[in-house]
N, C-alpha and C positions, 0 to 999 in steps of 0.2 A: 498327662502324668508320665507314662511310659513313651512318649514317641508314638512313628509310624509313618502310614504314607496314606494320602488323598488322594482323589480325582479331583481336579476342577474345570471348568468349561469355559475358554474366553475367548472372547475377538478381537482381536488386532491386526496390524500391517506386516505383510510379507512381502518381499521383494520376490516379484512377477519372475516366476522361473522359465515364460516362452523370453524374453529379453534380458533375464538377469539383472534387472533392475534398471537398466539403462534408458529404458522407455519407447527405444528406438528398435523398428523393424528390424525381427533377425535377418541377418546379410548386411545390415546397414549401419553406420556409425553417429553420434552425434556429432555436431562440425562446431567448432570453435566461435564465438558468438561476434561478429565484427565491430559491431557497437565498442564494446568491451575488451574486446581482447582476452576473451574467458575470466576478468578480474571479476566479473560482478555485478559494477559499482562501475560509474561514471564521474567525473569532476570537471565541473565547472568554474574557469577563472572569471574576476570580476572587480570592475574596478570602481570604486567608489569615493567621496572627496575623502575619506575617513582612509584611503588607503583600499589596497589589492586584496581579494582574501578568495580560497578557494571551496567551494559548496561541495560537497560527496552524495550520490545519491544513488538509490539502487537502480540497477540498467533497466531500461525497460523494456528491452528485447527480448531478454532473457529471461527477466523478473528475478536476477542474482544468482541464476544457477550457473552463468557463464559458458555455458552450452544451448543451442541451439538442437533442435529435433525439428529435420524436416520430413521423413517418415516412420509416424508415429506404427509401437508398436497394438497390433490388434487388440492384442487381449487384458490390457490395462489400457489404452487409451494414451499411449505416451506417458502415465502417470509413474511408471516405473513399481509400483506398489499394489499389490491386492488387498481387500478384508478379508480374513480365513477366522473360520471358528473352530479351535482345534479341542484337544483333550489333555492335559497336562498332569502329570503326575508332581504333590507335595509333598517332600517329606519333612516332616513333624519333627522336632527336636525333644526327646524326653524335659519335660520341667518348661515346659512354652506356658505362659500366660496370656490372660486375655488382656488383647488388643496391641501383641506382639506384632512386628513387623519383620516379614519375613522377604529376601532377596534371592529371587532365580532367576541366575545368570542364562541369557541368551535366549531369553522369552518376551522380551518387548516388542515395538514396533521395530520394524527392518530398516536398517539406516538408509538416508536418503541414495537414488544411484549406484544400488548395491554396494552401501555402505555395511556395517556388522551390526546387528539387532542390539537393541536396549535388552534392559534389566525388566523382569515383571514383579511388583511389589505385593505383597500379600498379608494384609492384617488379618491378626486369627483373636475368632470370637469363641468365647470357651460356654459350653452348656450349660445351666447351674445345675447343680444334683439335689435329691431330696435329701440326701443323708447325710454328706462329708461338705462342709465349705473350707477356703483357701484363706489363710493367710500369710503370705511370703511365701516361704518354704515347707510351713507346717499346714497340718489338714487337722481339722477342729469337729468335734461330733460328740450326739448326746446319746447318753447311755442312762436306763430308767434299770433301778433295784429295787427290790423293795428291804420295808422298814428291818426286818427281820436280815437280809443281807448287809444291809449298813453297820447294823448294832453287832452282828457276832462275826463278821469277815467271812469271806467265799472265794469262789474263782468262779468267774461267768467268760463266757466266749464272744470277741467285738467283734462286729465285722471291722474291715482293714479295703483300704485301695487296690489292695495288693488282690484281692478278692479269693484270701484264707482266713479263717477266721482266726485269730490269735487269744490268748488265755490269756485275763488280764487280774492280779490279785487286788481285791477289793477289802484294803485293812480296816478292824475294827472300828467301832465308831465312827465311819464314814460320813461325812457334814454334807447336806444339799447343795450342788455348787462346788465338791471338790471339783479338782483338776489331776486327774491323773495322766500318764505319758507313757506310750511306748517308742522308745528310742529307735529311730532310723527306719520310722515308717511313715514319712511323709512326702515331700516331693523333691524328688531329684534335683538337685542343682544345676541351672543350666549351664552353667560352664563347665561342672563335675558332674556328671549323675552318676557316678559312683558314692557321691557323697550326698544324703536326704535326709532332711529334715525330719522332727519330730509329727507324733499324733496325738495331739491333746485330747482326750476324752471328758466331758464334765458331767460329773454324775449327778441325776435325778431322783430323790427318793420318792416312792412310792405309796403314800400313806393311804391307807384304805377308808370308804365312808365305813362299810360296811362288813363285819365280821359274823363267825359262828358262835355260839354261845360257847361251845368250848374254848377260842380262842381267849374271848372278852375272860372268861374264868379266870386265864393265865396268867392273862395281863394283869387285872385287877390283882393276881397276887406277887405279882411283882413290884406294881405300884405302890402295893402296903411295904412288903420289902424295904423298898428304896424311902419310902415314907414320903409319897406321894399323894399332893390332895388330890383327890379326883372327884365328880358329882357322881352320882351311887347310878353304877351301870356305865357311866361315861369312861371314855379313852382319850379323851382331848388333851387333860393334863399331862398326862403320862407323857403323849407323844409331844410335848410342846416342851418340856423339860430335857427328854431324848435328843431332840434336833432343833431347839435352840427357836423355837419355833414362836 
């Protein structure tokens, strides 16, 4: 939602800092590969009734590196390269989704020969929460009233991503399944996070099995009221007319 920063733990190639990637004994240099001519790559002419044609193939002195090592460094083995398991910090982009891909520079493996390090790529898997789910930009969440909040309007407090609670007015005759909104509290854009999305809230009404005789008194005189049939002592009617029910 908001950003931040990670640890993460990985292993990859470093180029061997007793040789600096060379592979070859400090003091010593790699020596130009005779075969080859340091190109690589070998070719072969060849003539055939079909006509001349010339074969390319990797040297095999060298195995294409065009350098030769004739003593190798100790501590990689001539390989010019280590595995190190380092510690890397991420930082998070406010408004990143899951199974974003994320690129940090100069964390790959180390170029061949003390060449410059790759890229390290980093897909992010986002938690699911019990309360708020994602849709694009907006954050979606159920909020329970009850009957008596629906029917005469209120103000109740949501919780919010933002982790303040926010005041949300609950107008009259409230239907189960509204959708109500508060503007620019949902998730940051990730090009802008100055600029966020909505938070839909959809409202649940709360109908009771069970009331006190006082209550049921009130209701039933509303019900006559409104001139509602109801079975003598029930509330089923009532509230089935109320909310559509």
């Amino acid at each position: 939602m908001f950003g931040g920063e990670k640890e993460i733990r990985i292993s990859h190639l470093e180029n061997c800092a007793t040789c600096n990637g060379t592979g070859a004994r400090p003091g010593t240099r790699p020596r130009t590969c005779s075969t080859c001519n340091g190109a690589g790559q070998v070719r072969r002419a060849a003539r055939t009734p079909f006509g001349s044609f010339t074969q390319v193939s990797v040297c095999p002195t060298c195995d294409g590196e065009g350098q030769v090592i004739e003593e190798k460094c100790e501590t990689c083995a001539g390989r010019g390269e280590r595995l190190v398991t380092k510690t890397v910090k991420i930082s998070i982009p406010a408004g990143v989704d899951d199974g974003r891909r994320l690129r940090v520079a100069g964390h790959g493996d180390g170029g061949r020969r003390g060449g410059p390090p790759g890229d390290l790529y980093v897909f992010i898997t986002v938690d699911k929460d019990p309360e708020f789910q994602r849709e694009g930009i907006n954050i979606i969440s159920e909020l329970k009233i009850s009957y008596i909040q629906a029917i005469l309007s209120s103000r109740v407090e949501v919780n919010t991503v933002d982790d303040k609670p926010q005041e949300l007015l609950i107008p009259a005759g409230t239907q189960p399944g509204t959708v109500l909104k508060l503007e620019g509290k949902g998730v940051p854009r990730l090009e802008n996070p100055a600029n966020r999305g909505d938070h839909l809230i959809i409202v649940m009404v709360d109908v009771p099995t069970k009331i006190s005789p006082e209550e049921r008194e009130l209701l039933e005189k509303i019900a006559k009221i409104r001139g509602d049939r109801i079975e003598k002592g029930g509330i089923e009617g009532f509230f089935g007319k109320v909310f559509g029910a």
